[in-house]
C-alpha positions in Angstrom: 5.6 10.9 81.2 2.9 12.6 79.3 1.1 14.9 81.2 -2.0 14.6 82.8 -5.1 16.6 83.2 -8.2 16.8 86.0 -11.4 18.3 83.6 -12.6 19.5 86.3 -12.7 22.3 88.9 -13.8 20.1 91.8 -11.8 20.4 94.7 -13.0 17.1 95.9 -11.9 15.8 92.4 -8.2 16.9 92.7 -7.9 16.0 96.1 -8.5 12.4 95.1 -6.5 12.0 92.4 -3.9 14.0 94.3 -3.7 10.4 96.6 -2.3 8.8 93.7 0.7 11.0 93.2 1.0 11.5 90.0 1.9 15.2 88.4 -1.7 17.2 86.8 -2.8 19.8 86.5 -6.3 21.0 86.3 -8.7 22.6 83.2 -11.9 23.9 83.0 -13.9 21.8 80.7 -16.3 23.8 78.7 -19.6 21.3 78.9 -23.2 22.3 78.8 -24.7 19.7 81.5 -28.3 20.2 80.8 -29.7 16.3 81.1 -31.6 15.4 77.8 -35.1 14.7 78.0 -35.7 11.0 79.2 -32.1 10.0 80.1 -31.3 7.6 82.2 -29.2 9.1 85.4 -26.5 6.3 84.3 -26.6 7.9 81.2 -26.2 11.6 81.8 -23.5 10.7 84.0 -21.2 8.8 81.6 -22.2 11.5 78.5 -20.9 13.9 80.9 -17.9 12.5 82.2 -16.6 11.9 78.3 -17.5 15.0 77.0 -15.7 16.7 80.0 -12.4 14.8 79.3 -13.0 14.8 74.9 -13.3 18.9 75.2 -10.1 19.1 77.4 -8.2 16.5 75.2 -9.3 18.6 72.3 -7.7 21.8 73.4 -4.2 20.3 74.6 -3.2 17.6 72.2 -0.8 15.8 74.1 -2.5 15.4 77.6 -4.7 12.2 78.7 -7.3 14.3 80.1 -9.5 12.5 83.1 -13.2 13.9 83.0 -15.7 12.6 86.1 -19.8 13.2 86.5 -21.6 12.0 88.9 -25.8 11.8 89.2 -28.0 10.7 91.8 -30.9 8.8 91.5 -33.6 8.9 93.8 -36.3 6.6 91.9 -35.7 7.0 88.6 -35.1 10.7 88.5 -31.9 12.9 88.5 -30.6 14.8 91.1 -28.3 17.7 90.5 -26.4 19.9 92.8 -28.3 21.9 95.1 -27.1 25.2 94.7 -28.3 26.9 98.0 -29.6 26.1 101.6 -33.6 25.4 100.2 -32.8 22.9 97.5 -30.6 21.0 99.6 -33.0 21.1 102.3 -35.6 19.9 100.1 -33.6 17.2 98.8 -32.2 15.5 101.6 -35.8 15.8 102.9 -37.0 13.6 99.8 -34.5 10.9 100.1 -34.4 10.7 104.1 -35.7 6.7 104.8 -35.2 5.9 101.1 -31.9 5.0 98.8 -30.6 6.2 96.4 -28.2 5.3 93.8 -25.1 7.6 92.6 -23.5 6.8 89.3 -20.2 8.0 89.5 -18.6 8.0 85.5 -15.1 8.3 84.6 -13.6 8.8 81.3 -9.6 9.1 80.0 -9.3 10.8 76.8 -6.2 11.7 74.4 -6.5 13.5 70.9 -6.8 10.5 68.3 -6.8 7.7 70.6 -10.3 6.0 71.7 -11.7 7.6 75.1 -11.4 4.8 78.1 -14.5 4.5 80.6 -15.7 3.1 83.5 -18.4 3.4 85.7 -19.4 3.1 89.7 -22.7 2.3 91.2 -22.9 3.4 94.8 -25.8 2.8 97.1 -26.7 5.4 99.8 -29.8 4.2 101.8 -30.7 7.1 104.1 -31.9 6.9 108.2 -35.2 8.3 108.6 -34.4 12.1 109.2 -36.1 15.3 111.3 -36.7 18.5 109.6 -34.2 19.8 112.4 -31.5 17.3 112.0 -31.4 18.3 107.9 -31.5 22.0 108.2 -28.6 21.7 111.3 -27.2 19.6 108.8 -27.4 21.5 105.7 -26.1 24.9 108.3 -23.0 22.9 109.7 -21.8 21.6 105.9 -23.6 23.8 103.5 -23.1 21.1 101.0 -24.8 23.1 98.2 -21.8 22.1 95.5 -22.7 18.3 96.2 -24.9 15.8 94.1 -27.4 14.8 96.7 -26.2 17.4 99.0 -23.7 16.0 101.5 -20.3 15.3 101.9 -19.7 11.7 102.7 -15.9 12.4 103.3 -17.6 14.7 106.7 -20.6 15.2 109.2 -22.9 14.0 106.1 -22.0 10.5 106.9 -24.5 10.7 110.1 -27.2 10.8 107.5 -26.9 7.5 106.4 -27.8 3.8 107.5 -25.0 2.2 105.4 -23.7 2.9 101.7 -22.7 -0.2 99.4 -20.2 -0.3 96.7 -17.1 -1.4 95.1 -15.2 1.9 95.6 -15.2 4.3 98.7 -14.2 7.1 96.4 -16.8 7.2 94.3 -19.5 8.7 96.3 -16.7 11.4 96.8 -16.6 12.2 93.0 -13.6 10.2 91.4 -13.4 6.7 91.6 -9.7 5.8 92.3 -9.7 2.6 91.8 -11.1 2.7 88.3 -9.0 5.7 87.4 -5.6 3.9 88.5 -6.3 1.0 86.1 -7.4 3.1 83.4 -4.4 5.6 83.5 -2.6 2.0 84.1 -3.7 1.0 80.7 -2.8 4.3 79.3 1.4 4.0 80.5 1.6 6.1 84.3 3.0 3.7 86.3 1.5 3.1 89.8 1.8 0.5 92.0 
């Protein structure tokens, strides 16, 4: 079988494509993730996720190297990662009563063959929330390493009035179901 790579250091990443039981390891793709001026979150999202899995593919040859970005969109705008206990804070205070979308982007590279993409639209639409519910929140989770900072997959699913999509794992970081056909259509058997 040839081998297969996570670009990424996500935990959340490799515990998802874990579920799918296939042997891979995990490289640090070397990506500068600085959103050009006017792109579209969509956009960012999908340049990201193929240049994630192109630098990884570069540097070992005979991998198919899976690279994964996600943005959210809170009208029209990017959100990025939080970093620390304000931003978060501040975030989840802007898009509490509103939705917002996250494109999750997925890309399989190998050296010398085409890169293989896909994409996931998720919809989040947020309850209206109290300054002391986000920061109890924020304390309890301290999702600072999430886009739109919560964790779906936990207590940050109490934030929410429903969430609409095609593929559960997306909102988590990797969707599987797109990533099972595309490493379908690049050999690994699954089921």
């Amino acid at each position: 079988m040839t081998p297969l790579i996570l670009g990424s250091t996500s935990v959340y990443r490799r515990e998802l494509l874990a579920r799918l039981r296939l042997p891979f390891r995990c490289e640090r793709p070397a990506v500068d993730e600085t959103p050009r001026a006017d792109e579209a979150p969509d956009a960012l999202a999908t340049r990201l996720a193929c240049a994630k899995a192109e630098d990884v593919a570069a540097r070992f040859s005979g991998a198919w190297v899976i690279g994964s970005d996600q943005v959210a969109e809170l009208e029209g705008r990017p959100l990025g990662k939080p970093g620390g206990r304000d931003a978060a804070i501040a975030q989840l205070s802007a898009m509490a009563g509103r939705t917002v979308v996250f494109h999750t982007a997925l890309a399989l590279s190998h050296a010398g063959q085409p890169t293989l993409r896909a994409s996931d639209r998720t919809e989040v639409v947020f309850r209206a929330l109290q300054p002391g519910e986000i920061a109890r929140y924020v304390d309890a989770e301290q999702p600072f390493d999430c886009a739109g900072s919560f964790k779906c997959e936990g207590l940050g699913i109490t934030l929410f009035e429903a969430i609409r999509n095609t593929d559960p794992t997306a909102l988590i970081g990797l969707p599987l179901i797109a990533t099972s056909r595309l490493l379908r259509s690049a050999g690994y058997a699954l089921p």
